[in-house]
KEKOL-578235 format. One line per 3 residues: number of its first residue (from 1); for each residue x, y, z of N, C-alpha, C. Coordinates in steps of 0.001 Angstrom, whole numbers, plus 524288, in hexadecimal, padded with zeros to 5 digits. Example, Ala and Ser with C-alpha at 12.3 -4.5 7.8 and 13.67 -1.06 7.14 Angstrom:
<nodes>
1> 83386,7E9C6,81E78,8300C,7EE6C,81E78,83390,7F31C,81E78; 83232,7F736,81BA8,83566,7FBDC,81BE4,83264,8001E,81EBE;
</nodes>
This chain:
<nodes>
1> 8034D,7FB60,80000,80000,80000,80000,80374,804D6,80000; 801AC,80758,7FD67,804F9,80E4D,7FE1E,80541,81135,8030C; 80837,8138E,801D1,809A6,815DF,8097C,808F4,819C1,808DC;
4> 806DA,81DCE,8049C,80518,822A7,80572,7FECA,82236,803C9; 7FCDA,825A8,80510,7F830,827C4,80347,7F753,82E1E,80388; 7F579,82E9F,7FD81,7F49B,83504,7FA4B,7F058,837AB,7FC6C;
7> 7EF51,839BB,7FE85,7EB47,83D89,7FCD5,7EDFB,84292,7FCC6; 7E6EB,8478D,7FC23,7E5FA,84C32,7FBBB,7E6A9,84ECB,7F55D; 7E6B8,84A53,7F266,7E4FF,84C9B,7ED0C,7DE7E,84CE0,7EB1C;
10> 7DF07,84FF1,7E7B6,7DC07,850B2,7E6E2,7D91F,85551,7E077; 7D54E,856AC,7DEE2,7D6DD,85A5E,7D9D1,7D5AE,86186,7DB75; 7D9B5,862D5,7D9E1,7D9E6,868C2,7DBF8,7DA43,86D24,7D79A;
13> 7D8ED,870D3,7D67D,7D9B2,87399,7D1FA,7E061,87665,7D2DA; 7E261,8795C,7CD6B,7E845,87903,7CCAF,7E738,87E14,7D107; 7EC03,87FC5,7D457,7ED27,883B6,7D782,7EBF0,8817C,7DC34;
16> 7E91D,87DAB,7DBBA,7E657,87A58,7E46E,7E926,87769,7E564; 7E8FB,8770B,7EA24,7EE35,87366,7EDA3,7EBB0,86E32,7EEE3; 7EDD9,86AE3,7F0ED,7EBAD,866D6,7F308,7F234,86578,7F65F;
19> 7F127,860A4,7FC2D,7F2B6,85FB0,7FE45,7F4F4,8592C,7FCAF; 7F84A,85629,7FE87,7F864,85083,7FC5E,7FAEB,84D2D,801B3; 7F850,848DC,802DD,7FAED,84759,808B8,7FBC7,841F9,80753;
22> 801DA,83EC0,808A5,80233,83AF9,8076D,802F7,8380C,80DC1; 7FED3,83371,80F3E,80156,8317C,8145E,8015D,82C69,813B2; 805B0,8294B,8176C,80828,824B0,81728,8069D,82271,81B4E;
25> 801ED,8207F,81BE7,7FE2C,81D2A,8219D,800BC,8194D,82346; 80424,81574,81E8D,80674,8101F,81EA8,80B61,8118E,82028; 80F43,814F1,81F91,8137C,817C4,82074,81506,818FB,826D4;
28> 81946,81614,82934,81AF0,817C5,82CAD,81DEE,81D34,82CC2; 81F59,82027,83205,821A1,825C6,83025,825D0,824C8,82F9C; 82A27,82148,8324E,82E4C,81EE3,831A8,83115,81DF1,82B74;
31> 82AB9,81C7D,829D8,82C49,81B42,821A6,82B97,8201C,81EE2; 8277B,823C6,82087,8261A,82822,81CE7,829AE,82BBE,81EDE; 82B8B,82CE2,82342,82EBD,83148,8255B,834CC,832B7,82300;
34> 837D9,82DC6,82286,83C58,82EB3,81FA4,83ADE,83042,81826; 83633,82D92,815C9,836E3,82E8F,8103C,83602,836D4,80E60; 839CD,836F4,80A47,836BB,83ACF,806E3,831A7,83A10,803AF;
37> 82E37,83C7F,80509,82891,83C19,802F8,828E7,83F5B,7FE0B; 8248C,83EF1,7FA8F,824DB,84093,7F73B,81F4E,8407F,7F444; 81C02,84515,7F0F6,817EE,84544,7EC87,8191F,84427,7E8BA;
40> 81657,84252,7E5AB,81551,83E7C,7E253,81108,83DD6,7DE5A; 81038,84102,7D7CD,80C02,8406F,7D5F7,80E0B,83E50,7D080; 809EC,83E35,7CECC,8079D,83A2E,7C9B6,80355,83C6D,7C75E;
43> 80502,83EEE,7C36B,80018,8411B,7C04D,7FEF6,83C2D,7BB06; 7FB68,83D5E,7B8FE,7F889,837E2,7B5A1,7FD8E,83918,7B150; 7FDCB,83440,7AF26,80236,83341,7AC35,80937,83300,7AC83;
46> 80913,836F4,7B108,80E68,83792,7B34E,8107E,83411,7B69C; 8174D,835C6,7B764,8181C,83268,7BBF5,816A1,834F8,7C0FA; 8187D,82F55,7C3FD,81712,833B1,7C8A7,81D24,8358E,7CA2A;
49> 81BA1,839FD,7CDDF,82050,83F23,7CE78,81F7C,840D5,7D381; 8250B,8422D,7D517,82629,84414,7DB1A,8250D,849C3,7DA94; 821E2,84C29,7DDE2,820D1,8528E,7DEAE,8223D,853CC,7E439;
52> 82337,850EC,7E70B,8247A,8557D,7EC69,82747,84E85,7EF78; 82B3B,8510C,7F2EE,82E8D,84E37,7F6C3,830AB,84FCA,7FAC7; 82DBF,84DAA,7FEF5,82FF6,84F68,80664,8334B,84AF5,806A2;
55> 8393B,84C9A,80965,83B69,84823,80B88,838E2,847F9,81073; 83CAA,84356,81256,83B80,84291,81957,83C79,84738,81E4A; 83EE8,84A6E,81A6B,84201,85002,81DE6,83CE9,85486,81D2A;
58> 83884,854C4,818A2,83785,8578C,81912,83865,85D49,81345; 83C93,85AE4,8110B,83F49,85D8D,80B94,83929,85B3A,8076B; 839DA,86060,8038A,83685,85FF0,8008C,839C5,85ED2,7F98A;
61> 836A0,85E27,7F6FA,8370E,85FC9,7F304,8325D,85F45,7ED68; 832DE,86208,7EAF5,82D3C,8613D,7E612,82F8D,86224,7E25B; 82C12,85E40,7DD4B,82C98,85EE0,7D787,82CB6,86412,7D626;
64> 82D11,865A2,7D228,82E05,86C1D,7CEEE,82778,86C9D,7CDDB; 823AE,868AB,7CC96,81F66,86BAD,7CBF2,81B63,86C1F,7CF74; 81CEC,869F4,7D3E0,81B72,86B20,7D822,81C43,86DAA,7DC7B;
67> 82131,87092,7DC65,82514,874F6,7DFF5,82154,87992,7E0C4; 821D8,879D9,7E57B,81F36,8800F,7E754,819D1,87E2C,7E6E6; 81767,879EF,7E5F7,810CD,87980,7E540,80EF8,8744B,7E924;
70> 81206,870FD,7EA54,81164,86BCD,7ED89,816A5,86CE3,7F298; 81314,86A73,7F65B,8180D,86A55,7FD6D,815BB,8647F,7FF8A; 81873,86234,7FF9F,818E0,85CBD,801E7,81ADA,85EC1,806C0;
73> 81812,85B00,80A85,81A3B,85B79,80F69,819AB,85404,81149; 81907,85478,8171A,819B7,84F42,8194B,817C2,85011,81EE7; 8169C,84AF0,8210F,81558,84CAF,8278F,81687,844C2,8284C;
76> 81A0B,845E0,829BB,81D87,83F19,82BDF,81B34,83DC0,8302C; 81764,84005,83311,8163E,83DC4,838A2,810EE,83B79,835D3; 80D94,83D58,8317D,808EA,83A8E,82F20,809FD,8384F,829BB;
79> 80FCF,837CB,8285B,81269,8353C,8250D,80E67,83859,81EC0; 80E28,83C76,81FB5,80B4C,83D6E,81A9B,80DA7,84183,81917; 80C65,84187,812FF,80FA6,84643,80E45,80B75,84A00,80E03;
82> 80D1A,84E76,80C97,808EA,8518C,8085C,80BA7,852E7,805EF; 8070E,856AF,800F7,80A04,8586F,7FC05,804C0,85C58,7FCD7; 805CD,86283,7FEC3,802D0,866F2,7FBCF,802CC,869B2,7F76A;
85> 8001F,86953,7F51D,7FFC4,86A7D,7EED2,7FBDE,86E95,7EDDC; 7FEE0,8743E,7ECD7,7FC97,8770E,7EB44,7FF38,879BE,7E696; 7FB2F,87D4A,7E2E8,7FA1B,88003,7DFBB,7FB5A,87BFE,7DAC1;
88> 7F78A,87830,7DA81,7F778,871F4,7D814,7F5DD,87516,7D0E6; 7F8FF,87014,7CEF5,7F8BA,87298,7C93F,7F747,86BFB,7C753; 7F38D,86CF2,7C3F7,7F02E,868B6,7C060,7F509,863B9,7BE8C;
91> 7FAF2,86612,7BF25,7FF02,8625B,7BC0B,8004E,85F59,7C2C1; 7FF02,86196,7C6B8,7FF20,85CCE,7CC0E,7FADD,859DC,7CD3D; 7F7D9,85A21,7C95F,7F498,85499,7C8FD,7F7C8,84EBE,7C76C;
94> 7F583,84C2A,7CB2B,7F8C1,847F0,7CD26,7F6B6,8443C,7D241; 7F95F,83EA8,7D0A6,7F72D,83CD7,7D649,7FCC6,83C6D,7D8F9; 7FCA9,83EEC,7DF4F,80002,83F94,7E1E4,8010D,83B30,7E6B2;
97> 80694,83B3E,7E5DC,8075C,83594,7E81C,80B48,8356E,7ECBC; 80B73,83322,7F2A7,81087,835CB,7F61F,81312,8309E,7F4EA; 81996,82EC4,7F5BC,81B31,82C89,7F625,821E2,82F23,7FA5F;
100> 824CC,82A8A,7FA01,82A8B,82B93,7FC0C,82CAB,82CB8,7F8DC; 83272,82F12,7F770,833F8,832C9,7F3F6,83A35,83091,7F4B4; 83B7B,82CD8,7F1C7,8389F,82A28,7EC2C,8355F,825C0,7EF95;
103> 83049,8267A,7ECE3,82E27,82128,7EF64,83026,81BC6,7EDA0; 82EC7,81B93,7F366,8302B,8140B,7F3BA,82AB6,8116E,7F5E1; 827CC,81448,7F7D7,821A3,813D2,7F7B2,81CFA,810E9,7F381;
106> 81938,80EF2,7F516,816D7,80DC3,7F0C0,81327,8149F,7F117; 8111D,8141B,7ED27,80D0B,819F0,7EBFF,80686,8174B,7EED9; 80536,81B77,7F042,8001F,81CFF,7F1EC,7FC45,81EEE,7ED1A;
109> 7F685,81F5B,7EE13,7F2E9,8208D,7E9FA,7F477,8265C,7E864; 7F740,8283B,7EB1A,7F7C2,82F1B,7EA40,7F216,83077,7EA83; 7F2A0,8356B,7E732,7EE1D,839C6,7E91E,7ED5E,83D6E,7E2DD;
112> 7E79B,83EA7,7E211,7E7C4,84118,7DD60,7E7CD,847BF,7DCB9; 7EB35,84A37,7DA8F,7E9D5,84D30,7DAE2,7E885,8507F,7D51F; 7E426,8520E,7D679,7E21D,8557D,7CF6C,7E29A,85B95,7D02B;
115> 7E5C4,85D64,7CDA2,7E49C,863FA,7CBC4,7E38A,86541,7C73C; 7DD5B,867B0,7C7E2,7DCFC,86AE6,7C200,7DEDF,86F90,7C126; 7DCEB,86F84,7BD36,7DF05,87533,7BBD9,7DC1C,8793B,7BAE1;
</nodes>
């Protein structure tokens, strides 16, 4: 079974934010606490692609088309990720996926998210 589970997607028009929470129920903190976490989407036809990465320290980093518009954070005591996503553009439609960075994880259902335009 997958050790994460997606939510807080959902369809938002282009310029609206939405929130994204990934938590690991099956996951001891012992296992999730040392990995770098990491977002994760897949738009139809594409591969899927890394957009944002917290190590275990807390260091960030994001893709180029997502800089200045998405903040991943973390909270290790409820072993869960987020990804806030604002001023959303119709090309971050995608289903969003958390994994370890590089995962060694199996994947979770992720989460959908639609922006029109």
């Amino acid at each position: 079974q997958p050790q994460w589970v997606e939510s807080g997607g959902g369809l938002v028009q282009a310029g609206g934010s939405l929130r994204l929470s990934c938590k690991a129920p099956r996951m001891i903190t012992s296992v999730f606490n040392p990995n770098d976490m990491g977002w994760y989407r897949q738009a139809p036809g594409q591969q899927r692609e890394l957009v944002a990465t917290i190590t275990n320290r807390g260091n960030t980093v994001y893709a180029d088309p997502v800089k200045g518009r998405f903040t991943i954070s973390r909270d290790n005591r409820k072993k869960t990720l987020y990804l806030e996503m604002n001023n959303l553009k119709p090309e971050d439609t995608a289903v969003y996926y958390c994994n370890n960075v590089p995962n060694t994880f199996s994947w979770g259902q992720g989460t959908q998210v639609t922006v029109s335009s």
